[in-house]
C-alpha positions in Angstrom: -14.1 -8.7 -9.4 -12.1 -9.0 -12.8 -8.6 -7.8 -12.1 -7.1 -5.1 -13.9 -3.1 -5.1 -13.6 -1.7 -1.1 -13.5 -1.3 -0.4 -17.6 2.2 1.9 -17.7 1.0 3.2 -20.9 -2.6 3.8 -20.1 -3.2 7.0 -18.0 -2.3 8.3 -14.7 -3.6 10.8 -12.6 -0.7 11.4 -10.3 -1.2 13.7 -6.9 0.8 14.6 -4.3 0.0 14.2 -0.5 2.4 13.1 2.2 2.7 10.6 -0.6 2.3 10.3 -4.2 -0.6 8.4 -5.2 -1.1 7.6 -8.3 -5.0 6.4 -9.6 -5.7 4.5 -13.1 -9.3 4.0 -14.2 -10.5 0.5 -13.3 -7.2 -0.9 -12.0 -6.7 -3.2 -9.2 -4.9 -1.9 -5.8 -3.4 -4.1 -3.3 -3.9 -1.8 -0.3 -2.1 -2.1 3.2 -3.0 -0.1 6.2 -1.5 -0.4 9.7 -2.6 0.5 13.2 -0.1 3.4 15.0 1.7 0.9 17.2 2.3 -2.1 14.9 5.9 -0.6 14.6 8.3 0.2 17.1 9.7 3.5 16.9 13.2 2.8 16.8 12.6 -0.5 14.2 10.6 2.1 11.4 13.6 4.6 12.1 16.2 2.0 11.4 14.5 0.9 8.4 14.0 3.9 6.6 17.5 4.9 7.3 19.2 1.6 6.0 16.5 1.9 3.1 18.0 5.4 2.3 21.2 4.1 2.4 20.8 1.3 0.2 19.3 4.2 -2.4 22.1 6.4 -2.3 24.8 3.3 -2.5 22.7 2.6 -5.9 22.5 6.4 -6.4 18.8 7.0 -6.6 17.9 9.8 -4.1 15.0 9.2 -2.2 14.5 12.5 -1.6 13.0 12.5 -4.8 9.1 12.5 -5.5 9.6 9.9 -8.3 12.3 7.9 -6.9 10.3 4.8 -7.1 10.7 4.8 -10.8 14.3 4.5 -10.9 14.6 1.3 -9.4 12.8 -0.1 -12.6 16.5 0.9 -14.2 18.5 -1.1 -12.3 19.2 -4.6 -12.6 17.1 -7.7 -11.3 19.2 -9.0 -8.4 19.3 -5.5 -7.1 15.6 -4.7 -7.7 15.3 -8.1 -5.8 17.8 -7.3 -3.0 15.7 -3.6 -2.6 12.3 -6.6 -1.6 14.3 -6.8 1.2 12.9 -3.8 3.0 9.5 -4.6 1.8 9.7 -7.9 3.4 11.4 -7.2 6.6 8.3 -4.8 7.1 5.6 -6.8 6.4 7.7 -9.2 8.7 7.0 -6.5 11.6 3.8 -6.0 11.2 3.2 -9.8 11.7 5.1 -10.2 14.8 2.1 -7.9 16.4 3.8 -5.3 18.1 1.1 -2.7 19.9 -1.9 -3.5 21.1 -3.0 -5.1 18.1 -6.6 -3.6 18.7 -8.1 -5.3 16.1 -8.2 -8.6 17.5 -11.4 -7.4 18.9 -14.2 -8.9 16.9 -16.7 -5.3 17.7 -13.5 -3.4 15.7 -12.8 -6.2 13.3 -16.6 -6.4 12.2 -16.6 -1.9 12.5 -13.5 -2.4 9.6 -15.2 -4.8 7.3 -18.4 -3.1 7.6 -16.9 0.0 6.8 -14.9 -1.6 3.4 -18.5 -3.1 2.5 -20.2 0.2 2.8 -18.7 1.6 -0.4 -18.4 -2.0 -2.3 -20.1 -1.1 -5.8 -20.2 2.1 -5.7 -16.6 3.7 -5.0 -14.9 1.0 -5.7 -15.0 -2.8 -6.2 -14.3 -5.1 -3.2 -12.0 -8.0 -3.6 -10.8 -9.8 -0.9 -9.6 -8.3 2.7 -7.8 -9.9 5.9 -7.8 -8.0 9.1 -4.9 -8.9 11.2 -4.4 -7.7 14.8 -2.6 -4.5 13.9 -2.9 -4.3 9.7 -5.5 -4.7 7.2 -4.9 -5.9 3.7 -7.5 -5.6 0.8 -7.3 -5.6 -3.0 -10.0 -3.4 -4.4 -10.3 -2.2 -8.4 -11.4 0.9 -9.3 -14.9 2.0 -11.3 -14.6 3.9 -14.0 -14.7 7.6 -13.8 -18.4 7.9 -14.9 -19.8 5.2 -12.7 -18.5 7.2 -9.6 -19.9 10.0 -11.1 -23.4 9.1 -11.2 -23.0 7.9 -7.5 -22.1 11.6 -6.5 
């Protein structure tokens, strides 16, 4: 699978969920999912509030639907103290809190099955780990009229 870094001046379908998500053409995603459990309650609570706080310090409101995009404005040792949070989540997930049901090959094998199904035809499969309680993949997207001819 040829990788295709996000292009900031090629364009962007933006749509809004829970979360934005925003979708370029052919580009490559770096995709995490998590199980329910793999976060205590009280340690995702804590991090988003010290995440907000950091935000307003450095007056960006997170309330914001675009407030990602400011921290491109700010200097480089505070866009590299904000990797912080990033980190000490991934840093969670890895210490396997929950049940961490997907250390059970039938679910592991139902998960990479499933991203298989749709390899070449919704999207391009790169490569995937499934840990106990996450899943990481990088897939690209086809372009526009490929998945169209698959509908």
């Amino acid at each position: 699978m040829p990788f295709r870094f996000f292009d900031p001046t090629g364009r962007v379908t933006i749509s809004r969920g829970d979360l934005p998500h925003w979708d370029q053409e052919e580009a490559t995603y770096f995709i995490t999912w998590r199980t329910v459990d793999s976060i205590p309650k009280n340690v995702w609570v804590r991090w988003r509030k010290e995440r907000q706080a950091w935000l307003l310090a450095h007056e960006i409101n997170p309330a914001l639907p675009d407030w990602r995009l400011e921290l491109e404005h700010l200097p480089e040792d505070a866009r590299r103290d904000f990797r912080r949070f990033n980190r000490a989540l991934e840093n969670e997930l890895d210490a396997c809190h929950g049940a961490c049901v997907l250390k059970q090959q039938s679910l592991t094998t139902i998960v990479a099955d499933t991203l298989r199904f749709l390899d070449g035809t919704r999207y391009q499969l790169g490569d995937f780990v499934i840990m106990p309680n996450h899943v990481h993949l990088l897939a690209g997207g086809l372009a526009r009229n490929a998945m169209l001819k698959i509908e």
